[in-house]
C-alpha positions in Angstrom: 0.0 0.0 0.0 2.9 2.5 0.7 4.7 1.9 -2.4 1.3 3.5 -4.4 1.5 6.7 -2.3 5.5 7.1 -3.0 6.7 8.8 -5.7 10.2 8.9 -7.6 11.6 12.3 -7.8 14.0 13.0 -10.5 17.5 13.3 -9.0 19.2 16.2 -10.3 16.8 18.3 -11.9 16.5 21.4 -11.0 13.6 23.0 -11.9 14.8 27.0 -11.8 15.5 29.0 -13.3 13.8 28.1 -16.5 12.9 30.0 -19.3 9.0 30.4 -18.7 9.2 32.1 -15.3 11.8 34.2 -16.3 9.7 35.8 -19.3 6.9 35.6 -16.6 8.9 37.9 -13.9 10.2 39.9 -16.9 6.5 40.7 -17.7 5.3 40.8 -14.5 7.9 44.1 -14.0 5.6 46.4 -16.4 3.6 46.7 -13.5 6.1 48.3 -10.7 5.7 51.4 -9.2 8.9 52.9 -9.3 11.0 53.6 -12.3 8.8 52.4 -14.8 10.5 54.4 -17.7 13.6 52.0 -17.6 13.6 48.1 -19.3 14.8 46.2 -16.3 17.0 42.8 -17.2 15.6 39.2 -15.8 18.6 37.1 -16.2 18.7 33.2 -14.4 21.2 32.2 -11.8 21.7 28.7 -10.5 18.4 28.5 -8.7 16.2 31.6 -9.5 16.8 35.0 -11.1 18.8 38.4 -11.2 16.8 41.4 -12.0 19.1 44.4 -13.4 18.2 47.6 -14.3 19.8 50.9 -15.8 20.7 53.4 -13.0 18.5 56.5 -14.1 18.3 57.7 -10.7 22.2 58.3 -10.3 22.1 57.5 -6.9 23.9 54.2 -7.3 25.9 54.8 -10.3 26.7 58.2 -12.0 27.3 57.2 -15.1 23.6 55.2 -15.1 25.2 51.7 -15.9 23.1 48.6 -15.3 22.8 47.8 -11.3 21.8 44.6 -9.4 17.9 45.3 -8.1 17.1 42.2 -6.8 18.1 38.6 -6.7 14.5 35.9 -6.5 15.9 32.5 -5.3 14.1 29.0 -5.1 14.5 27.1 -2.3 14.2 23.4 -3.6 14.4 21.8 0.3 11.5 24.1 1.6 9.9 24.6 -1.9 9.7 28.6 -1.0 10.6 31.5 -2.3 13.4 33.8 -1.4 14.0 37.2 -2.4 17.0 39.4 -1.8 18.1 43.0 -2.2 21.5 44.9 -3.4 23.1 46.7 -0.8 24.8 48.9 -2.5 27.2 50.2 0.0 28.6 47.2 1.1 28.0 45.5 -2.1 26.0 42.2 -0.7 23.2 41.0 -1.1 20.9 41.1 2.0 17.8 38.8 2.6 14.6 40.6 2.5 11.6 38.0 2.5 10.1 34.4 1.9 7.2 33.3 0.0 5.0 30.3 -0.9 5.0 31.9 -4.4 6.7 33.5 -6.9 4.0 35.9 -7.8 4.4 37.3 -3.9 7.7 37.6 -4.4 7.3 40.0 -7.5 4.3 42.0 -5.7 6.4 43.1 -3.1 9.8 43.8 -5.8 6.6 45.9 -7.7 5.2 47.7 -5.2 8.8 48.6 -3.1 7.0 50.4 -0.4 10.3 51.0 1.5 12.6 51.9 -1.8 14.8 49.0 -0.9 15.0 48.2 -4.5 14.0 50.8 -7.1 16.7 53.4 -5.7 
């Protein structure tokens, strides 16, 4: 009886990033609040995704040179969501949330109610 409720899991697979989430997160950032009149870069990482965006607001980079935004990581042990944000300053990335899914995680990187990381 066990043996029909088991399941085999592919060993090795890893299931992000893949190329459907990322043009879903990509999308998804038409609707943020802040800086809307720059074209923000969704690029995948071992295990989730690096959003990049032109510096227009000079604060982080005179010259208005691409800068690291955020960083949306899968967690395959707890199945969540984990997303991140540049600290500039110090130049490492600093944990800012967890979430059952990824379209939480791209509410809160939309909406940036703190400016932690549209700057």
């Amino acid at each position: 009886m066990n043996a029909a409720v088991m399941r085999k899991l592919a060993i090795g697979l890893i299931p992000h990033p893949n190329e459907l989430d990322r043009k879903r997160i990509e999308r998804a950032l038409g609707s943020r609040k802040r800086y809307r009149f720059v074209s923000p870069n969704v690029k995948p990482v071992r295990g989730g995704y690096l959003i990049e965006s032109p510096c227009c607001s000079r604060n982080i980079d005179k010259d208005g040179g691409l800068i690291d935004v955020a960083l949306i990581h899968y967690d395959m042990v707890s199945g969540m969501w984990k997303l991140f944000r540049m600290n500039h300053a110090h130049g490492i990335w600093e944990f800012y949330s967890i979430y059952l899914r990824l379209t939480s995680a791209i509410e809160d990187l939309n909406t940036d109610p703190e400016r932690r990381f549209w700057q």
